[in-house]
N, C-alpha and C positions, 0 to 999 in steps of 0.2 A: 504493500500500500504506500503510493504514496501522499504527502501530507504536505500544502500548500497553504503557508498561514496568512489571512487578508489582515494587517494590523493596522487599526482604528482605536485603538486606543481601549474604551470600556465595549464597542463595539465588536471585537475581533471576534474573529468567526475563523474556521481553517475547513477549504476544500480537501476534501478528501478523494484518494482520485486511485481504483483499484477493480478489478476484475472478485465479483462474489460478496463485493459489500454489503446489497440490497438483501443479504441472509445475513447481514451483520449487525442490523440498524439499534437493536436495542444494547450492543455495545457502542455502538458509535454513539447513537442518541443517550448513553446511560442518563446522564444529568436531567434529564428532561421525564425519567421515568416516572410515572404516577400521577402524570398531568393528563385531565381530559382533553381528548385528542384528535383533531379531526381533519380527517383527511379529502384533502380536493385533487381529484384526478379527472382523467379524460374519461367516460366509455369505454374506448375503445382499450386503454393503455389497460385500464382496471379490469377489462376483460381475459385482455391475455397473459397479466403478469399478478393475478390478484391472488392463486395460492402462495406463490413466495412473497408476494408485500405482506398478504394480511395475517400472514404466519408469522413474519417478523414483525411487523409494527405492532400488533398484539403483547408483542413480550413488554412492550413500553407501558401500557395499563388499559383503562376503558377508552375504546376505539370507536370513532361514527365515519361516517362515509358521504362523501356529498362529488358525486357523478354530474360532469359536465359535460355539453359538448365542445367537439377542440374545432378550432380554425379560427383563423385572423377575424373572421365578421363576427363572432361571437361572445370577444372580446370587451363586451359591451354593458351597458348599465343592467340591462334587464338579467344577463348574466351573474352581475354582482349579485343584484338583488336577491336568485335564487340560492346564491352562496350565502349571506346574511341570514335566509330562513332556513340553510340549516344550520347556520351554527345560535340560532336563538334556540330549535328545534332538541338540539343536541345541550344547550346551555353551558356554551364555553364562556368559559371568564375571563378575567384578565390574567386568571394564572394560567391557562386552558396554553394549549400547542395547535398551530396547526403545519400540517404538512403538505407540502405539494408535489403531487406527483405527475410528472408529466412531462410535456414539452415546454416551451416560451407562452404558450399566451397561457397555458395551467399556471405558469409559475407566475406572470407577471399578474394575473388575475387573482390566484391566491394569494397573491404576497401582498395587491393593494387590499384585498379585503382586510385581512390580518392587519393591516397599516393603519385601516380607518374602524376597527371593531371593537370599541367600547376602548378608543383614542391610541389605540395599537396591544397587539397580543405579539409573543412569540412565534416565529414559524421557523421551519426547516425548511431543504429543498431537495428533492431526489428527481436530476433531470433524467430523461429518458430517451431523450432527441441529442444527436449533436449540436444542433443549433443551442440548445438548451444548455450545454455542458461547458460548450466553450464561449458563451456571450451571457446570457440572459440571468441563468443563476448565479451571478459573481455581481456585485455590486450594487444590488438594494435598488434598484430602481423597479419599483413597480407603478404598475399603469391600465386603465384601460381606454377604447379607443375611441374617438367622438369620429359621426361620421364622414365630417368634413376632414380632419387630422388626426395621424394615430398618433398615441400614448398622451393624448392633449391631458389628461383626465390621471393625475398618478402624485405618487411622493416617494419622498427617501425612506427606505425601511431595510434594515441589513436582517440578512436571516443570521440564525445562530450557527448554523453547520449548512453545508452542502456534501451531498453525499452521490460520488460521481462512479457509477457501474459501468464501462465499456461496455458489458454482457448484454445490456439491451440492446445494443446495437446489433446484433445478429436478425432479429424481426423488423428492423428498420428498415421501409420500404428506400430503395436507390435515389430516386427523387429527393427523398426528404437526408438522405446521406449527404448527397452533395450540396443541399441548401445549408449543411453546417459548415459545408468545407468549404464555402463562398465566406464566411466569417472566421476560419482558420485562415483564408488568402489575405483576408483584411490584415488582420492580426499582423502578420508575414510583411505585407505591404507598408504598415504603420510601424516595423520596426527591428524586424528580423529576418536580413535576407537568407540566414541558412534555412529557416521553414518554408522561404519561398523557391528554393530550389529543390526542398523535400518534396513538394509540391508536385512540382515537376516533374521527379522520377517516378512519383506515383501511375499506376495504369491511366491512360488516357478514359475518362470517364468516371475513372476510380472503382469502377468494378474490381472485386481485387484486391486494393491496396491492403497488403499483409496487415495483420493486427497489430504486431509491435510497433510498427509506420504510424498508424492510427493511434494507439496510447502516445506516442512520444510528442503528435503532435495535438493531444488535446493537451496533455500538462505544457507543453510549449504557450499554446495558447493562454491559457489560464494563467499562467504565469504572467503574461506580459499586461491582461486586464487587472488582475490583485496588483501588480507596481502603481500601473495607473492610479486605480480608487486610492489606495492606499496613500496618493500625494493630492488628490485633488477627489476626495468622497462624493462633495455635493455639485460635482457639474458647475465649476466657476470659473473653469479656466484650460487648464491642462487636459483633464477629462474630454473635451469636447475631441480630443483627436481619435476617440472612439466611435466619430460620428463617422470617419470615413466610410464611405461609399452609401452614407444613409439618409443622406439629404434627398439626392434625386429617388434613393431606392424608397424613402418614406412616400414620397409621391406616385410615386409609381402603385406602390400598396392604393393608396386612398384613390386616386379616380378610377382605380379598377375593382372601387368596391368591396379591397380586400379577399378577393376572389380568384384573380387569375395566377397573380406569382404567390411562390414561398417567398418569407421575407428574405429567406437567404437568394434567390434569385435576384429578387430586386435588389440587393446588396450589391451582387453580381454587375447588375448594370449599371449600380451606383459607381461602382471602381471602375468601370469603364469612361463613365463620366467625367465623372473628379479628374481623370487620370487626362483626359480628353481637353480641359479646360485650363489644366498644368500646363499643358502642352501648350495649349494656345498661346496661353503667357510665358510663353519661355520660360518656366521652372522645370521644367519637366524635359529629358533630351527624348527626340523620334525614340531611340532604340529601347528606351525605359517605356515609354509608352506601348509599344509595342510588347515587351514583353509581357507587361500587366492583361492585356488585352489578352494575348494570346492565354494567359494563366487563367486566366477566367471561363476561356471557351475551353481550357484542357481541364479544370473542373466537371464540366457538364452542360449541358441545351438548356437557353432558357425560352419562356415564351418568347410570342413577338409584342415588339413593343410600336412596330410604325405605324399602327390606324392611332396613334394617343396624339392628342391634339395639343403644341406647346401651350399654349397657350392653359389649354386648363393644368398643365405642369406646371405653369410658372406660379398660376394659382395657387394650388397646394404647396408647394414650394413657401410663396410667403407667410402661410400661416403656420409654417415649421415654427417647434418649442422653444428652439435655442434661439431666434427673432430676437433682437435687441434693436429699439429704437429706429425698427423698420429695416434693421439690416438681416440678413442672414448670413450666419457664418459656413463658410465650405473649408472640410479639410480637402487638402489638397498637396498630394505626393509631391516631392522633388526628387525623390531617387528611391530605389524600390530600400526600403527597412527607413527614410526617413520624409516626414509629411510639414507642413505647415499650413496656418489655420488663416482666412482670409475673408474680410465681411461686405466686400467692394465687388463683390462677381457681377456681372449685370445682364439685365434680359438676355440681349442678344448674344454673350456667349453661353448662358445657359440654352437657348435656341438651337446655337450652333452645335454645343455636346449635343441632345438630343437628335439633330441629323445627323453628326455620323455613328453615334452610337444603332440609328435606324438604317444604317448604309446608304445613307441619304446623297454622301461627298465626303470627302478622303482629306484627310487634314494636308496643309500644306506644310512644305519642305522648308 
């Protein structure tokens, strides 16, 4: 096992990151033993992994269950809501636990429950998605999603532990493999070019990629988001260079309804973007761009994005969270492992990424 501590001070929590945990939890979770307990997971997840959770969360004491459904559109108030009445149902308190089990919108949705349930409870996190392992369960940001802007609607809440099983990853459908490796590229792109060269060697699509490849590069990951939080917790400053490739990819989510891409897709053509927009401005050399592009499509297919209308891009776009005084900030790469952050981008090169990211026109020399 290994053990990745987030230090915060009264806050610190430590990723736990290991193949057979999730038959571990009531030694991992010991401190938490004899709290009532309630767990929000997906259907689906709860379906197929629910003799080994509910054998080991059991060992922690009296256990309720509050079944959701998963995907980006559901991420939503009326969602909360049905979380709230069961934990009135179940009668968690403020000393009560809850636990998330699941992917990114389980965890961001359990977590803002717990955030806002009688002015915050404890929670834990057991991701079950890659996306989830290496992005969403690390850093206390829960959320849910308004329909014009996702995560408009969230707060800061650190969980006490996260508890990270590779082992689910075996029922993890391909599609949703690669929307996590689209946020391991990030990771890579934002700061560590040997994981982007790991990248690289991996099978073209990532079918494939040996396990130990895969362990090395979630703790790679994780590591590099716990440094982040760890110097910039509440999104003030530093932090923001976690947004790469989520500006335009947040967009992307919202006018398609939250429907068409995985968020790691649209991450996917976020990096494409940003990277696309570097370039325009001369921070970025062709050859760097190019390779980022090229990493993205040897990740995996994403939808099409050329019927989306700039214009309602640019849209969503302005009503992005991090918006200061009418600006939006864009990270933006200068070399693959280092990025910088910039609040001056303007319509028509955000225009301009969106055509060639559509193959619209081919950036010039």
């Amino acid at each position: 096992m290994l053990e990745i501590p987030v230090e915060l001070g009264a806050r610190r929590y430590v990723v736990s990151v290991g193949h057979g945990l999730a038959q571990q939890l009531p030694d991992l979770l010991a401190p938490f033993a004899g709290r009532r307990t309630v767990v929000v997971a997906s259907r689906h997840v709860w379906k197929s992994h629910q003799k080994t959770l509910a054998r080991s969360l059991r060992g922690l004491g009296q256990l309720h269950t509050c079944l959701v459904p998963d995907g980006e559109r559901f991420k939503n108030r009326s969602t909360l809501e049905a979380v709230y009445d069961a934990f009135l149902k179940a009668q968690l308190g403020r000393d009560g636990l809850v636990v998330a089990v699941g992917g990114g919108v389980v965890g961001d949705l359990a977590g803002f429950a717990a955030a806002s349930w009688m002015r915050g409870v404890d929670w834990v996190v057991v991701p079950t998605t890659l996306l989830a392992m290496v992005d969403s369960s690390i850093g206390g940001k829960v959320a849910i999603n308004h329909a014009r802007a996702k995560n408009m609607i969230g707060a800061f809440h650190q969980p006490r532990a996260v508890v990270i099983d590779p082992a689910f990853l075996a029922t993890l459908p391909l599609r949703e493999f690669r929307s996590g490796s689209y946020e391991i590229l990030k990771c890579a792109v934002l700061g560590d070019d040997a994981l982007f060269a790991r990248l690289l060697r991996a099978p073209k699509g990532l079918s494939g990629w040996p396990r130990p490849e895969v362990d090395n590069a979630i703790a790679t990951a994780c590591r590099i988001k716990a440094e982040v939080v760890e110097r910039d917790e509440r999104d003030s400053s530093l932090r923001y260079v976690l947004n790469l490739g989520h500006t335009i990819g947040h967009a992307l989510e919202t006018v398609t309804g939250y429907r068409r891409f995985t968020h790691g897709e649209a991450v996917g053509w976020g990096l494409i973007g940003a990277s696309s927009i570097a370039r325009q401005r001369g921070l970025l050399p062709e050859s760097s761009y190019a390779a980022i592009a090229s990493a993205v499509d040897h990740v995996g297919p994403r939808p099409r994005i050329s019927d989306l209308k700039p214009g309602r891009m640019i849209e969503a776009i302005s009503h992005d969270k991090k918006a200061h005084a009418g600006r939006v900030p864009f990270v933006l790469p200068t070399a693959i492992g280092r990025v910088i952050v910039q609040d001056d981008v303007t319509r028509a090169e955000i225009t301009r990424a969106l055509r060639v990211m559509a193959g619209r026109e081919a950036l010039a020399s």
